[in-house]
N, C-alpha and C positions, 0 to 999 in steps of 0.2 A: 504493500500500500504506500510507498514509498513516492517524492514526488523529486525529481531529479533531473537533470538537464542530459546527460548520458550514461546510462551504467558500463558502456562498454569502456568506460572511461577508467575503471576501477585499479589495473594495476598499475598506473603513475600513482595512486591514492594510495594504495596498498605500502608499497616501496616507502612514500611517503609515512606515512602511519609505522611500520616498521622500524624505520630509523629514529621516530621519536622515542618508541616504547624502548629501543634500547638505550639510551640516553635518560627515562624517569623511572627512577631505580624504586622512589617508592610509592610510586602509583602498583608498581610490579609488585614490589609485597604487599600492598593492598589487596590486590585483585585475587595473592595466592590465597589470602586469610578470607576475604569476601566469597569465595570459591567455598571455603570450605563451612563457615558459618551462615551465610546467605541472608544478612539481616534486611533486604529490603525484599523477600519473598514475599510475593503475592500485591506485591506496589508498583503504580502507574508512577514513572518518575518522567512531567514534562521540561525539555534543557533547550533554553534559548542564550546560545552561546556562538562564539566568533567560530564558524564552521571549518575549521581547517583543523591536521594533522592531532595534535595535543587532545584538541577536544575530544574526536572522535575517540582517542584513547581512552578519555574520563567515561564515555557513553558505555565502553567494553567492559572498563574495570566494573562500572556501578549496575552494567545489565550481569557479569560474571557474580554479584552478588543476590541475582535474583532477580532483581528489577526488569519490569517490560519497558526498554526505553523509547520515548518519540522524541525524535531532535530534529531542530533550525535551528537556523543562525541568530545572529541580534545585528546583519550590517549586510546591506544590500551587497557590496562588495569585499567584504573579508572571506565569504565563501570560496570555496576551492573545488568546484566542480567535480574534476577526480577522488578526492580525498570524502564526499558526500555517496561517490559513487561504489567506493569502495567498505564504505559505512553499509551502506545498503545490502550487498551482498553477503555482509558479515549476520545479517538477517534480522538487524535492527531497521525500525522506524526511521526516515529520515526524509524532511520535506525542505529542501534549503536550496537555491537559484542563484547562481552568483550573476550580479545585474540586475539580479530582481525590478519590477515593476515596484512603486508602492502598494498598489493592488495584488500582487502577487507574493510581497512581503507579509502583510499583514494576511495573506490565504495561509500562506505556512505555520503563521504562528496559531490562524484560527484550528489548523490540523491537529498541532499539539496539543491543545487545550478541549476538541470536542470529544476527547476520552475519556473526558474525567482525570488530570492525574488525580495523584494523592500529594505527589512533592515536586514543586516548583523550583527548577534553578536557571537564575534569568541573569543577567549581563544588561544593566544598562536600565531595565524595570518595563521594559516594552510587555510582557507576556502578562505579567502581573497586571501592570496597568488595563488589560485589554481581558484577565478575567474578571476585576472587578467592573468595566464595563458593559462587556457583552455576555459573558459566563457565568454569571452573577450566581444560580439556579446548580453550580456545581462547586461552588465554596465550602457546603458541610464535608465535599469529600477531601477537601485540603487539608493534608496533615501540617504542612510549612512548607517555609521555602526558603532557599540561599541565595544572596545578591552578589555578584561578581566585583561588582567595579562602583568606584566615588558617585559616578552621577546615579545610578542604578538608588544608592544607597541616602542623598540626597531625596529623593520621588520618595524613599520610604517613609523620609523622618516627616513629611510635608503630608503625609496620610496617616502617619502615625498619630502625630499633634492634634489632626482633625478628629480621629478616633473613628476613620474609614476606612482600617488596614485590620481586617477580619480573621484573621489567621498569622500563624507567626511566622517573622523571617531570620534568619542568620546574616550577621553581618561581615559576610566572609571576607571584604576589603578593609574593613579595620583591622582582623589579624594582624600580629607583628609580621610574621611569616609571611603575609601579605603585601601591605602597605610599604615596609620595607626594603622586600627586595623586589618583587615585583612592580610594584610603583617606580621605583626607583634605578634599580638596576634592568630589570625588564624593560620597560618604556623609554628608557636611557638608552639602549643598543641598540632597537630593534626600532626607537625612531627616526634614527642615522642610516640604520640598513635598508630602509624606507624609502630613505630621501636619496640615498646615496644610490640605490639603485635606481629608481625613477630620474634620477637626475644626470648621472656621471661627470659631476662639476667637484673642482676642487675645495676645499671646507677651511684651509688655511688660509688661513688673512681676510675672510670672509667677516662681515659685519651680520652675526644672529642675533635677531632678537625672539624671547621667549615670553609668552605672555602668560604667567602664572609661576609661584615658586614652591608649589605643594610638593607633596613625593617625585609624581611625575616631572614638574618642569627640573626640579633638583637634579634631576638624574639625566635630563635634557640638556643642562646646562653644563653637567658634570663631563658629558661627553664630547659636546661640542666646542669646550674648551679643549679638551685631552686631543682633537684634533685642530686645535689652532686656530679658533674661532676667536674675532674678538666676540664678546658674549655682552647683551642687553636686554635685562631684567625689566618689564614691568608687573605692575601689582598695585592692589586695592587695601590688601592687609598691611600694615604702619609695621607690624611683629615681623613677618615674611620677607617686607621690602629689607629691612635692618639685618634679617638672617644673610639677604644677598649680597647684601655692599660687605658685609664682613668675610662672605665665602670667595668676594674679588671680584664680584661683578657689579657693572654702572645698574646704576637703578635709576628710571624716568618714565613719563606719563608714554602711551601710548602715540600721541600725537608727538613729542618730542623725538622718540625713536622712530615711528615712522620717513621722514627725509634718511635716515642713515643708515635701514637695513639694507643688507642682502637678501634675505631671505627670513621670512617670519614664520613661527610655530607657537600656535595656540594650543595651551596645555591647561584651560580653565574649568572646563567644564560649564562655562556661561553662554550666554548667546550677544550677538555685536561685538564681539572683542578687537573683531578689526571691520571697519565700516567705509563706508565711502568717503568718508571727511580723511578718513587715513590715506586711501587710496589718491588720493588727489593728492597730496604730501611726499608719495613713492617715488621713487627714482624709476625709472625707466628701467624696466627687464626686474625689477623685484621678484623673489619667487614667495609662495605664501602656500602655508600645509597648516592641518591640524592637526591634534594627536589625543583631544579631548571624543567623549562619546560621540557625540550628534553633533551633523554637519549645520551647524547654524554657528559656529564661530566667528569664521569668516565667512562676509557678506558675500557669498558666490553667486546668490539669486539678484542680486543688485548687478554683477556683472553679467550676469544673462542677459539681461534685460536691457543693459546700458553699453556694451562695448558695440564698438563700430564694424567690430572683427572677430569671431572667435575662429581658433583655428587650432587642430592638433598640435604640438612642442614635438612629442618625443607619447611613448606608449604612456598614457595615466598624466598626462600632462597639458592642458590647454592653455594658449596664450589668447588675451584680450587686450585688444586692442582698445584704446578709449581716444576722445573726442579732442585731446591734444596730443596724440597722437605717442602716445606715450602707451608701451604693450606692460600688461602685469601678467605674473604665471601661478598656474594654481594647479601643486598635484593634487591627482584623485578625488577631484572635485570638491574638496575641503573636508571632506570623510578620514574617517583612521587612518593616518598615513603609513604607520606601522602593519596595518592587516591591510588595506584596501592597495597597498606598493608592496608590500614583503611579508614575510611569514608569519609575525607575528615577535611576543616573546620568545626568547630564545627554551629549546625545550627542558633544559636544568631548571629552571627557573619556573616555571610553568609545572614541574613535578610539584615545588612543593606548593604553590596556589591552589591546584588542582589535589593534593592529597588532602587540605585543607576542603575543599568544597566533598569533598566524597566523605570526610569525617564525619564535617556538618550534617550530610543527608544522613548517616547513619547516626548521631545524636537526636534527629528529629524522629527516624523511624524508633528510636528505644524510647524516647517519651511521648511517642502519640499519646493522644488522649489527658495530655496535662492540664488547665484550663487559665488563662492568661484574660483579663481584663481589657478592653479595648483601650487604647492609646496607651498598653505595655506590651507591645505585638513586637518588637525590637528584641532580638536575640546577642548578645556579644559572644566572640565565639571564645567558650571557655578556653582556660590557661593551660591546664591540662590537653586540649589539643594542639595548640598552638606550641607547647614544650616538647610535645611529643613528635610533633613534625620537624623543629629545629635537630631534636636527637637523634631519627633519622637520616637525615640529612645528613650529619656529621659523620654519621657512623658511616653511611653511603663511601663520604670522602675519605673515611680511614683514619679521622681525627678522632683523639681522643682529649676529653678536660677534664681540670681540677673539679672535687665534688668537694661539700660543707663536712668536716670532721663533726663530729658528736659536740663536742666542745667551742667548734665557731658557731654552730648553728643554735647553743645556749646562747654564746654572746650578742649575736644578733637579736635571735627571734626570743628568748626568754626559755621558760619551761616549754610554750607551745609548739616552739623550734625542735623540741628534745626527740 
């Protein structure tokens, strides 16, 4: 029942998929211990998640635990054709378009969701958002759900406070295991690998500006220095701005950095972060990407609408033309520039994210039936997993650390340390 652009397509996917699962070591022991206990037996688990290689791994591990899975994507263009096709054959659910329509977007998500899951894991809060709209009538059967990423998590706190968020969610992006390296060091590589493959322009002596200085843009910046960027901060937070000028980067209004980028990367999570008021400010041949969830960062639909010219660049790259005849460049249409240009997070990194969200689902399937008061629907993902994924990890790499003797752990923690 699958809804796919080719399944003949499946061993580029296959290959793909293989190479990551060798690479997330402990997704791997997940799935052997998930195999053998099977805690989501007899559970509908709907996953609106970035459709490529990794993911499809998380859909194996968490169906190898039982689970009937239905997957799409959360991004018209971060799907991977083959790697959906090769999902498919593995005789999982899987209804994800890369290119997608938004009409055809919003058909896949309606696929996952007219089964009834029980557990909901969404990227971004599309699937959520769209059961409590139209699926309304199949919420008693929701056990919980897990949210991938900032903005995702952001939709939550804003239906939470209303106390129109019906069922509970995990906040799998606040993990440290999370927000840390993947925020940070995932989003940091793999928005370079992005841009640097859609682009094939040198990044030294390049003037970046980055718009945001959260996890992500930190790790934006962290990299596009380490290749010899001069590096330009803006920001809305007084706290964030202060963190940057200290880590060595200029900090200034949007409009001020506008005349002096090169190339700009929205890392907000907001929408207008870069507008037309900027655009008229740009230098000629400026390039502009984002790396937040939804493409409304940059005003792309204002450049529809307005250049005199649009015209291919290079593959995933349009140039426009404007009225002074001055061309601006926009990859991947201002969408993830990290999935919708390249792979994505790199897959070390994505083990442990993703060992984290298959926790979470298994933390929800052991306390179904708990009862939570409306506007306390917010789950933080306990310490206990988040410790356990780090110690994993470690052990993965072959590190070992120091532990608390009997005696520091009095001096610390008291008797209750003991």
């Amino acid at each position: 029942m699958s809804i796919i652009r080719n399944k003949d397509l499946w061993e580029s996917g296959q290959l793909k998929i293989d190479w990551v699962r060798a690479h997330m070591p402990l997704l791997g022991a997940l799935k052997e211990e998930f195999m053998k206990t099977k805690p989501f037996a007899g559970l509908k688990i709907a996953l609106s998640v970035h459709m490529e290689a990794k993911t499809a791994y998380l859909c194996q591990v968490l169906a190898a635990g039982g689970a009937t899975m239905y997957a799409t994507g959360c991004n018209p263009l971060s799907t991977q054709d083959d790697v959906a096709a090769a999902l498919a054959k593995s005789g999982l659910n899987v209804f994800a378009l890369h290119g997608a329509t938004p009409e055809e977007y919003t058909g896949c998500l309606r696929k996952v969701l007219e089964i009834g899951p029980n557990i909901i894991i969404d990227d971004g809060g599309d699937l959520v958002n769209l059961m409590l709209t139209e699926y309304r009538d199949l919420i008693p059967g929701v056990i919980g759900g897990c949210e991938e990423t900032t903005t995702g998590i952001a939709r939550l706190r804003r239906l939470n406070a209303a106390k129109e968020l019906p069922f509970p969610m995990m906040l799998v992006n606040d993990a440290q295991c999370k927000h840390f390296f993947d925020n940070r060091y995932g989003t940091g590589q793999s928005v370079w690998n992005g841009i640097n493959r859609a682009t094939n322009l040198i990044v030294a002596g390049k003037t970046v500006v980055v718009a945001g200085y959260g996890w992500c843009g930190k790790g934006v910046c962290m990299r596009a220095k380490g290749l010899g960027a001069k590096v330009i901060v803006t920001e809305i937070d007084p706290v964030k701005a202060i963190e940057a000028v200290m880590d060595g980067f200029q900090v200034m209004t949007m409009a001020q950095a506008a005349p002096l980028g090169d190339l700009f990367i929205t890392v907000t999570g907001c929408d207008d972060v870069i507008t037309p008021a900027h655009f008229a400010l740009m230098k000629d041949g400026a390039i502009m990407c984002n790396a937040g969830h939804f493409d409304c960062e940059v005003d792309v639909a204002w450049l529809e609408e307005n250049a005199q010219v649009k015209t291919p660049a290079r593959e995933n790259i349009i140039a426009y033309r404007l009225k002074d005849n001055k061309t601006l460049y926009v990859i991947a249409q201002g969408r993830l520039v990290n999935l919708a240009a390249g792979d994505g997070h790199p897959a070390e990194i994505m083990d442990m994210s993703f060992a984290i969200q298959a926790l979470s689902a298994k933390y929800l399937a052991e306390h179904r039936g708990h009862k939570r008061e409306r506007g306390d629907m917010l789950i933080n993902i306990p310490e206990e997993i988040d410790r356990a994924v780090a110690a994993r990890k470690l052990e993965a790499w072959g590190i070992t650390i120091d532990t608390l003797t009997k005696e520091q752990r009095l001096y610390l923690y008291g008797e209750e340390g003991d």
